[in-house]
C-alpha positions as CSV (number, residue, x, y, z in Angstrom):
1,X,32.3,4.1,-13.7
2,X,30.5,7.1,-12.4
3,X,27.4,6.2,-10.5
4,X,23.7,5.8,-12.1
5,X,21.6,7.9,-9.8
6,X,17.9,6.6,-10.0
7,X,14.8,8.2,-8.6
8,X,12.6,6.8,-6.7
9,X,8.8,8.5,-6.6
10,X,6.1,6.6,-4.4
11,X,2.9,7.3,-3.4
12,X,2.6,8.1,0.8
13,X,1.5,5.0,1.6
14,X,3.0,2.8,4.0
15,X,2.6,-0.5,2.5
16,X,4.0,1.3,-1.1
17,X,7.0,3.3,0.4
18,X,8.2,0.0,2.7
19,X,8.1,-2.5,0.0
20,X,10.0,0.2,-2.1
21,X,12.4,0.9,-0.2
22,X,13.0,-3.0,0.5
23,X,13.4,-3.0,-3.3
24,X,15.9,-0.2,-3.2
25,X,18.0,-1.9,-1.0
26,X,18.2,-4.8,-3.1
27,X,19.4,-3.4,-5.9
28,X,22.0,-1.4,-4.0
29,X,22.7,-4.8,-2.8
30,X,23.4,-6.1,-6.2
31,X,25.2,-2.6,-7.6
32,X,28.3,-0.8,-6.6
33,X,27.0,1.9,-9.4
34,X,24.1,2.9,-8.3
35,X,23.1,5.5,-6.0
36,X,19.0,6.3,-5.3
37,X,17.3,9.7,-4.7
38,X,13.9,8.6,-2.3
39,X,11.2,11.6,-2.7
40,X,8.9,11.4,0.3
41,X,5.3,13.1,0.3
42,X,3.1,13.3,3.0
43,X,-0.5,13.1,2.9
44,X,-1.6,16.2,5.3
45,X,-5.0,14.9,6.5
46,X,-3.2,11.8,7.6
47,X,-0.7,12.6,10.7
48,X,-0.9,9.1,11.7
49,X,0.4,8.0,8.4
50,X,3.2,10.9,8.4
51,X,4.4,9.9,11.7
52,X,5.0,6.3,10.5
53,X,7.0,7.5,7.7
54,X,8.9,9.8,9.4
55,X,10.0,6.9,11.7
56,X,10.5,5.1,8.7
57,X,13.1,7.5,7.2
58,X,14.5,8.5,10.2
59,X,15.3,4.5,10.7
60,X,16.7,4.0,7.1
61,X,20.4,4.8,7.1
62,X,21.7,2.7,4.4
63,X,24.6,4.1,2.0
64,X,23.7,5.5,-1.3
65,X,20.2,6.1,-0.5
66,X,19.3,9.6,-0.2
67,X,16.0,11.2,0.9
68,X,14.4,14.5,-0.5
69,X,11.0,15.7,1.2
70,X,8.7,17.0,-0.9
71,X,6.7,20.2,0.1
72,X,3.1,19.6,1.8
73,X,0.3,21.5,0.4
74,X,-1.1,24.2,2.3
75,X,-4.8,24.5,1.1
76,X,-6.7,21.0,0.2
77,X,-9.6,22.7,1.1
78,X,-10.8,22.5,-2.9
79,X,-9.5,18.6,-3.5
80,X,-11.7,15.6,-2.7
81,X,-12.3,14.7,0.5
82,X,-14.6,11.3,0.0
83,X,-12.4,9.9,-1.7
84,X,-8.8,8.7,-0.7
85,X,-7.4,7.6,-4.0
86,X,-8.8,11.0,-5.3
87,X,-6.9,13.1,-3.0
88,X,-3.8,11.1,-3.4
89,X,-4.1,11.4,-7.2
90,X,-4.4,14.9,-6.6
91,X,-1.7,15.5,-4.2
92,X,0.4,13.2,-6.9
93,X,-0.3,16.2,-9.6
94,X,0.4,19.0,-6.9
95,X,3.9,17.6,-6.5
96,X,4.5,16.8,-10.4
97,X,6.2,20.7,-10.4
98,X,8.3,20.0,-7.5
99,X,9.5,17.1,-8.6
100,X,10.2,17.6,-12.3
101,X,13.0,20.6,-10.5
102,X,14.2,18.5,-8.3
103,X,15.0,15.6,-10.8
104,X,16.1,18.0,-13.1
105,X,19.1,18.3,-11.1
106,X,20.3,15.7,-9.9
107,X,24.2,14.6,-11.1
108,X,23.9,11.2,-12.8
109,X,20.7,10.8,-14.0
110,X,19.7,7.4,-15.2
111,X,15.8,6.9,-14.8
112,X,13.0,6.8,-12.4
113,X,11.6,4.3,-10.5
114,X,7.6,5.2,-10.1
115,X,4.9,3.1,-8.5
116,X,1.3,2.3,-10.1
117,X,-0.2,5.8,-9.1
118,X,2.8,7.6,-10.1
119,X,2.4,7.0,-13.7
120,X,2.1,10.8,-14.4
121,X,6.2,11.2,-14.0
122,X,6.9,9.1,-17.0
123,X,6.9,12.7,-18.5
124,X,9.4,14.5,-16.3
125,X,11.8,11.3,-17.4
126,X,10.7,11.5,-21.1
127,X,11.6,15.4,-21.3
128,X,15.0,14.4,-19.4
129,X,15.7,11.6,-21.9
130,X,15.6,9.4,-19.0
131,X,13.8,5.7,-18.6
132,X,11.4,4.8,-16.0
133,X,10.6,1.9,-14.3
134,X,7.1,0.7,-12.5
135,X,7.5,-1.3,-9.5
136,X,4.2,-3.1,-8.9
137,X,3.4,-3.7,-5.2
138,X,0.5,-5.3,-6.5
139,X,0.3,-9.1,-8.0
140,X,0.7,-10.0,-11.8
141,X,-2.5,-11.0,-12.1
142,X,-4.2,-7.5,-11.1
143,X,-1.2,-6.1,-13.6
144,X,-2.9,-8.5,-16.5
145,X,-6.5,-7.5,-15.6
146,X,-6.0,-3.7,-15.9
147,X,-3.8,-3.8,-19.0
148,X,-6.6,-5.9,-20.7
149,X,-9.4,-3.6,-19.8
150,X,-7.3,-1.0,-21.2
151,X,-6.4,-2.7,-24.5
152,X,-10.6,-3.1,-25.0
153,X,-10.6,0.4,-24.6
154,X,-8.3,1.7,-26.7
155,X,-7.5,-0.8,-28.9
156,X,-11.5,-1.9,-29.6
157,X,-13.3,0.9,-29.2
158,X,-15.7,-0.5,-26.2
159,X,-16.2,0.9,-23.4
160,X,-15.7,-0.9,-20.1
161,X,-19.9,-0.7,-19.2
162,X,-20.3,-2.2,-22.4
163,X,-17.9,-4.9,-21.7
164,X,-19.7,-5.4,-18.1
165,X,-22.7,-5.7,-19.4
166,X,-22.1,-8.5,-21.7
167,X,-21.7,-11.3,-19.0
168,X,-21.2,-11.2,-15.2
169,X,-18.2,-13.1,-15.4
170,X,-15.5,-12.3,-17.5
171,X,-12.5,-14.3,-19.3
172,X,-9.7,-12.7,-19.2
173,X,-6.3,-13.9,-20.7
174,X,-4.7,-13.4,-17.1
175,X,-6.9,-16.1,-15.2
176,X,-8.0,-19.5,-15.7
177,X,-11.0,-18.9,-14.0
178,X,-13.9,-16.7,-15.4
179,X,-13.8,-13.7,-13.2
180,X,-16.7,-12.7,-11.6
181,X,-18.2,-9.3,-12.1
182,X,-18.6,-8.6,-8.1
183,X,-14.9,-9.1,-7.5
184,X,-13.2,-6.6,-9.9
185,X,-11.8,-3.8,-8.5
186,X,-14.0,-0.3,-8.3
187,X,-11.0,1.3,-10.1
188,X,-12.1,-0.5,-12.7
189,X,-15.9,-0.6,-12.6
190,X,-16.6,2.9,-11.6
191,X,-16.4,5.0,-14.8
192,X,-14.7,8.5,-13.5
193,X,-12.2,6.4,-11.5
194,X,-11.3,4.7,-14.5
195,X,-11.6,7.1,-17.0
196,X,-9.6,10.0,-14.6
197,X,-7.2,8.1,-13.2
198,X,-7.0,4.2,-13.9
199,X,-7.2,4.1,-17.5
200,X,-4.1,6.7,-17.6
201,X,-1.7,4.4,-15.3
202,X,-2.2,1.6,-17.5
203,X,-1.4,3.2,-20.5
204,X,1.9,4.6,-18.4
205,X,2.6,1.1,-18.0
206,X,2.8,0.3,-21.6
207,X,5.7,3.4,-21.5
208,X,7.6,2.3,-19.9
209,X,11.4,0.7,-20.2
210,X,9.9,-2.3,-17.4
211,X,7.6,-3.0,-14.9
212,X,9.2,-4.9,-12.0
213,X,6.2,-6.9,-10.3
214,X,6.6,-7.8,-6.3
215,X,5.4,-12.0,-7.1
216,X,7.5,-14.8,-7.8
217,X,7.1,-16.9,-11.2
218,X,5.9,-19.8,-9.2
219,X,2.9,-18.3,-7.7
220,X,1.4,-16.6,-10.5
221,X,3.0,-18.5,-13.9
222,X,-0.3,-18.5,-15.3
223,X,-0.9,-14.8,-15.5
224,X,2.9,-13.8,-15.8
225,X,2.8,-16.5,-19.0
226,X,0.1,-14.8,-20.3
227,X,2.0,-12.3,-20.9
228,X,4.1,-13.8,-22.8
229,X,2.4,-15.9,-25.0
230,X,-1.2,-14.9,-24.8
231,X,-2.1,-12.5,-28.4
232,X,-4.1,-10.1,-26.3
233,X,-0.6,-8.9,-24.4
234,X,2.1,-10.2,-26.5
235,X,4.7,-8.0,-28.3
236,X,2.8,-5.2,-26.5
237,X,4.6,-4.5,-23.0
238,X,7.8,-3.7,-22.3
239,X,9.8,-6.6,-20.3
240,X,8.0,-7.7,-17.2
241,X,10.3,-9.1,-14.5
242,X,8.7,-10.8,-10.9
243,X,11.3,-9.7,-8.1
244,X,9.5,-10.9,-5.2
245,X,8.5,-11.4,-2.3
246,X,9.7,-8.4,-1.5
247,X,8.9,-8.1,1.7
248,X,7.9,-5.2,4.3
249,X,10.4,-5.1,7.6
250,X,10.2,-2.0,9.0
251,X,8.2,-2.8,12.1
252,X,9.0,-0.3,15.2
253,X,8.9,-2.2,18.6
254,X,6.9,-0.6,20.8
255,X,5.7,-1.7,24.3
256,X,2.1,-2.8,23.0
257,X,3.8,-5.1,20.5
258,X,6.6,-6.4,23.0
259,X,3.5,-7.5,25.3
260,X,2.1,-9.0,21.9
261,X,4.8,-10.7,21.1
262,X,5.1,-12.0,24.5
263,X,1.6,-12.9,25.0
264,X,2.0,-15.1,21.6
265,X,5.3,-16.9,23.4
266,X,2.9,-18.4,26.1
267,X,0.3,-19.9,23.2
268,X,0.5,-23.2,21.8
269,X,1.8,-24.0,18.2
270,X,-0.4,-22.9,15.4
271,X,-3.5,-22.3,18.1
272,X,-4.1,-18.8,17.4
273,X,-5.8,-16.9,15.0
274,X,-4.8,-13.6,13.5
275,X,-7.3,-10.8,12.4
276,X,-5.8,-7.9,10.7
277,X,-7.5,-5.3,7.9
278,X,-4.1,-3.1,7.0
279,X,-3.7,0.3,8.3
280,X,-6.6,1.3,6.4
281,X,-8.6,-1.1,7.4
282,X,-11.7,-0.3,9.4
283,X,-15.3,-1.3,10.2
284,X,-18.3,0.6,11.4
285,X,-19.4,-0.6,14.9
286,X,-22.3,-3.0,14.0
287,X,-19.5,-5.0,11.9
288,X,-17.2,-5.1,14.8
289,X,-19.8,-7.0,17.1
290,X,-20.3,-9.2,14.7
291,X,-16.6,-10.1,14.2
292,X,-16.5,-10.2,18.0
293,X,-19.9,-12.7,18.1
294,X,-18.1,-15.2,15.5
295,X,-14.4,-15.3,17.2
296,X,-16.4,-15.6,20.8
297,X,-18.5,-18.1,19.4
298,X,-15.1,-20.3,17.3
299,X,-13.4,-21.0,20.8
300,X,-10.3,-20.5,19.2
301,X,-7.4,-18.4,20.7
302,X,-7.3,-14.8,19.0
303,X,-4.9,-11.8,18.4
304,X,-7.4,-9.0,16.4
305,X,-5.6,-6.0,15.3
306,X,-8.8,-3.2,15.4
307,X,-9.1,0.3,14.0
308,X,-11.6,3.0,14.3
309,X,-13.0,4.1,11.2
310,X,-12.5,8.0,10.1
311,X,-15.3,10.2,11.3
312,X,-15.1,11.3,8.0
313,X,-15.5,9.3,4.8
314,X,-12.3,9.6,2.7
315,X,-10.6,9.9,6.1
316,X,-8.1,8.2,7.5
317,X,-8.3,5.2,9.5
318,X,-6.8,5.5,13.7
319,X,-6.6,4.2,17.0
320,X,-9.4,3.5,19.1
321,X,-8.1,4.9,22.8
322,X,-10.2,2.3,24.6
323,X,-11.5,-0.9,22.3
324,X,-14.4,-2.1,25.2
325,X,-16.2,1.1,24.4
326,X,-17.1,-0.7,20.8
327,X,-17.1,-4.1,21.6
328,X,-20.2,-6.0,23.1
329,X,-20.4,-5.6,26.8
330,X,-18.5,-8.2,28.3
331,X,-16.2,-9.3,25.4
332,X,-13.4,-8.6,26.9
333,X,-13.7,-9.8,30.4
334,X,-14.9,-13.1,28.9
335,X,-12.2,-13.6,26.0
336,X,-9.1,-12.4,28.7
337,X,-8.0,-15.9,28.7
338,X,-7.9,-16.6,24.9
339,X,-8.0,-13.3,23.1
340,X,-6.0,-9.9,23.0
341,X,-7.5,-7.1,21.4
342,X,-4.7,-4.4,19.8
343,X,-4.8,-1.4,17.6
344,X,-1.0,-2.4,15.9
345,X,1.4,-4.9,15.6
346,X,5.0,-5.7,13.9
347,X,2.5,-8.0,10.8
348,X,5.5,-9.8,9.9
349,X,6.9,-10.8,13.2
350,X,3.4,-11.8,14.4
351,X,2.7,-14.5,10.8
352,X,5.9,-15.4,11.6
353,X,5.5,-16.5,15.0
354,X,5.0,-20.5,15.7
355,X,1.7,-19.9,17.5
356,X,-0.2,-18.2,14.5
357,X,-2.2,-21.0,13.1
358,X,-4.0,-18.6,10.4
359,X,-4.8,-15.2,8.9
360,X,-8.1,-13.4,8.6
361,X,-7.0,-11.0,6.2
362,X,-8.0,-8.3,3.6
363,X,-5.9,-9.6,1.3
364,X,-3.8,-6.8,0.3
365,X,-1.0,-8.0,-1.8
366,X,1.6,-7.4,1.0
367,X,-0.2,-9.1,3.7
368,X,-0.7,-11.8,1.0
369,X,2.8,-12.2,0.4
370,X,4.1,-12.1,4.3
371,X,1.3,-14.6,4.9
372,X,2.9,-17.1,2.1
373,X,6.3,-16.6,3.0
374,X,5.1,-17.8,6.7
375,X,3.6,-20.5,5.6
376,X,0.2,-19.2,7.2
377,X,-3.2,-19.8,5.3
378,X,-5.7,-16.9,4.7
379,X,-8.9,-16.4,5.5
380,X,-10.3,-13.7,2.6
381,X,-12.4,-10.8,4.1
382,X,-11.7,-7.7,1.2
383,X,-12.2,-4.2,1.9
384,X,-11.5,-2.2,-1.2
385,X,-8.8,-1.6,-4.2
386,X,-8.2,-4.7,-5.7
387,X,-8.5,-6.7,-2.3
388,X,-12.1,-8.5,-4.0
389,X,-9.3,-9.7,-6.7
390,X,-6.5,-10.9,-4.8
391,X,-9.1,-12.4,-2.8
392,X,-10.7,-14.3,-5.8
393,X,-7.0,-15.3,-6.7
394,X,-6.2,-16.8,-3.5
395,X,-9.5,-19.3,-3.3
396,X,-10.6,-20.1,-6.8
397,X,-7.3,-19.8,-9.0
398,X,-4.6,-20.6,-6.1
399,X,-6.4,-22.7,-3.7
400,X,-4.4,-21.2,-1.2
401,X,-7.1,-19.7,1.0
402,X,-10.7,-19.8,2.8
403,X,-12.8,-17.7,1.8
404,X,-15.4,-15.7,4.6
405,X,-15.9,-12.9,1.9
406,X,-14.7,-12.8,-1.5
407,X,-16.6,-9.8,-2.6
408,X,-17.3,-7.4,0.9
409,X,-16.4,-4.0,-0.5
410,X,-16.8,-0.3,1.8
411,X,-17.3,1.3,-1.1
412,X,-21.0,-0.3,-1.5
413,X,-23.2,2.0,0.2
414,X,-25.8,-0.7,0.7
415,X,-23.2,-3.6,1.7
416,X,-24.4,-6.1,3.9
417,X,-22.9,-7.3,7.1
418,X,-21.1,-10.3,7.2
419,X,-22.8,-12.0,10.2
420,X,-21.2,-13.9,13.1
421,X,-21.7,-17.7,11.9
422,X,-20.1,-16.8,8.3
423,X,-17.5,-15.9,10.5
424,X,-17.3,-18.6,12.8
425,X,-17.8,-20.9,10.2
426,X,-14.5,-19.2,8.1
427,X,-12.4,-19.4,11.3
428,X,-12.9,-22.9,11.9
429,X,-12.1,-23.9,8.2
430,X,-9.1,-21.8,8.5
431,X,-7.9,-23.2,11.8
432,X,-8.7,-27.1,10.5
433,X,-4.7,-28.5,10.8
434,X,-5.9,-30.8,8.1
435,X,-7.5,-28.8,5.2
436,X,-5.7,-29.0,2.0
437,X,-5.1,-25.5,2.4
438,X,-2.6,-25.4,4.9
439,X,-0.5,-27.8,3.1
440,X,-0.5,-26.2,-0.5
441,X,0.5,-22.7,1.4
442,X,3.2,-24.3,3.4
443,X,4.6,-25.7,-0.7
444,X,4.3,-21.8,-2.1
445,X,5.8,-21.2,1.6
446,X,9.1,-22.7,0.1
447,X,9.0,-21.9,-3.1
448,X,8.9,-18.2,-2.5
449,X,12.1,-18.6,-0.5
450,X,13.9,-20.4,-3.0
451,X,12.9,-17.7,-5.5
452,X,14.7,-15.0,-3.7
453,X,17.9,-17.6,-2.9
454,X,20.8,-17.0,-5.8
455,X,19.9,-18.8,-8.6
456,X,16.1,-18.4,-8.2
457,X,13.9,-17.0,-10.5
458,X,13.5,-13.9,-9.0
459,X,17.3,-13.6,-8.3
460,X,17.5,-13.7,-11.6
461,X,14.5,-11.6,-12.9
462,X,16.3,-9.2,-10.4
463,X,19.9,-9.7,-12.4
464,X,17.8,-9.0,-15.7
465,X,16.8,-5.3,-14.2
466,X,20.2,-4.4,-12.8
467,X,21.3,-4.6,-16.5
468,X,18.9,-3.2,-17.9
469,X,19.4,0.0,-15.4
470,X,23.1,0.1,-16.1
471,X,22.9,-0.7,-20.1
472,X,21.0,2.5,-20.1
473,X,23.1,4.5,-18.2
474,X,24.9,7.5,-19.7
């Protein structure tokens, strides 16, 4: 049998082109017929970014996965620079061209794999004759929410500040839970996002052939059963298959996180507790005191992962070259015992380590899975995409989390800090060995590893998308 040749299209960001390549992998794993064409962009105000996944690549040698880099753009000079999701939409459109000759010839064929911002290339594949397939590195329950605000678009003829302004919270066929207004995602509530770009990638979800979803059925059967059976989604998507936890484990060692790693060797079990906002995850300075006022004032052991905001907004987040120039005078002299203070680490290999007793987290939906696969609870603290959601999720509809924040977003001009004793208060919640917390985590703990095991149900979902790829080969 000649081989199916898929393409894979992400957008350049880390937590997207790790977990997709992860999923790649697999499903070379599970094929001897399948090959996969990577296309790598680069975002060009972001070298800190491009460096990672250029280590990435260079560290991915696996056979039958081939990588193709895309050109980077000269002039940005007349695309958005507030807005991060805006440029990358429009660095997404500047490559559509490139990519449509690319694809065009490549031996083989059989579809594309896009991710949730990639939508546009559904019509590169359509003019090819080809399928495509969306890989979700976001949760089911985000998928249900965005496909539902789309249906009462489309389908109903109300727009989505109508639909807001009927309640503030919402029921939605995806939760059990009335959703609260301050927790949906701005991609949703802010009416150029959605009408520009978020209303389009729903409807390219509807397209196409299947939408493989990085859960596992026993984390989010309520919303992944929705789809099936609920009237407002039923008969209306194509198949929806849960492959995860697919998760992210490309981690370069460096000294910094050998010394962390060490550091965490000399701590007691579960005594210490995390802090980490993603690699786009920053806070302005008066923010960081107070994060530093509410671990000081916990006592608990602490490893804090902190970045320095861009000077710019829409920028980039970096590396602070020297963390006691933000931190209150003192901080660090006094914590030197019971605290380290980083700018990265290896995520997974720190949750995974014995002495991590707990997470405060963003809750973005890889940190969320790592975090449950590690048995580690979660302290919410959201920044922005759909962060406010997953963090709603986690506390109210999974009961797998504490919440500090559910509904802090950077986007809010006028958002208020969240002071030291909110955060001492979360961080002694989270660190409580008795809450009923830490034991429903360590149960999903399990579950999600027996989901991935043969014969688990998203070994199987997995089986159900290797055939579908093949049937459809020519």
């Amino acid at each position: 049998m000649e081989e199916a040749a898929l393409v894979l299209i992400v957008s350049p960001l880390m937590g997207h082109l790790t977990q997709s390549l992860e999923l790649s992998k697999l499903i070379l794993q599970r094929s001897n017929h399948i090959s996969i064409e990577v296309l790598i962009m680069k975002v060009p105000t972001d070298p800190e970014g491009t460096a990672k996944i250029q280590s990435l690549v260079a560290a991915t040698d696996v056979e039958h996965l081939h990588f193709h880099h895309l050109p980077t753009p000269e002039d940005t000079s007349k695309w958005s620079t507030t807005n991060k999701g805006t440029f990358l939409h429009q660095l997404i459109n500047y490559q559509k061209p490139h990519i449509r000759n690319l694809v065009s010839n490549i031996k083989g064929l059989s579809g594309l794999i896009i991710d949730l911002m990639n939508t546009t290339m559904i019509d590169i594949a359509d003019e090819l004759g080809v399928p495509t397939y969306v890989f979700l590195t976001s949760g089911a329950a985000f998928l249900g929410l965005v496909l539902h605000f789309q249906t009462v678009q489309d389908e109903h003829n109300l727009e989505l500040p109508e639909l807001f302004d009927i309640s503030n919270e919402l029921h939605i066929p995806c939760f059990s839970n009335p959703v609260p207004r301050n927790v949906l995602p701005t991609i949703t509530t802010n009416k150029e996002t959605w009408s520009v770009r978020t209303l389009n990638y729903a409807r390219g979800y509807r397209k196409a052939k299947g939408i493989m979803v990085n859960t596992f059925g026993e984390l989010e059967a309520f919303a992944l059963n929705s789809f099936l059976n609920d009237s407002f989604y039923k008969s209306r998507l194509p198949p929806i298959y849960p492959v995860g936890p697919i998760l992210k484990r490309f981690e370069t060692r460096t000294k910094n996180s050998r010394d962390t790693i060490e550091w965490l060797d000399g701590q007691q079990e579960n005594s210490v507790v995390f802090l980490c906002f993603g690699s786009m995850g920053s806070f302005n300075l008066d923010q960081v005191k107070e994060i530093a006022d509410g671990l000081e004032r916990s006592g608990h052991r602490f490893l804090w992962v902190l970045r320095q905001a861009p000077a710019n907004k829409g920028g980039f987040p970096g590396e602070f070259e020297d963390h006691g120039l933000v931190l209150p005078e003192g901080f660090l002299d006094r914590t030197a015992s019971i605290g380290k203070v980083v700018g990265w680490v290896p995520q997974l290999a720190v949750l995974s380590h014995p002495a991590v007793g707990g997470f405060v987290s963003h809750c973005g939906w890889n940190s969320t899975l790592e975090s449950i696969w590690c048995g580690v609870p979660i302290a919410t603290w959201p920044l922005f995409g759909e962060q406010q959601l997953n963090a709603f999720q986690l506390v109210k509809e999974l009961g797998i989390a504490v919440e500090i924040t559910l509904d802090y977003n950077e986007a809010n001009e006028h958002q208020p800090l969240v002071r030291a004793e909110q955060i001492e208060k979360g961080i002694r919640e989270l660190m409580d060995g008795a809450n009923e917390v830490r034991r429903r985590v360590k149960e999903f703990s399990d579950k999600s590893r027996l989901a991935m095991k043969e014969g688990g149900s998203s070994y199987l979902s997995f089986d159900n998308v290797i055939q579908n790829i093949c049937s459809n080969h020519p």
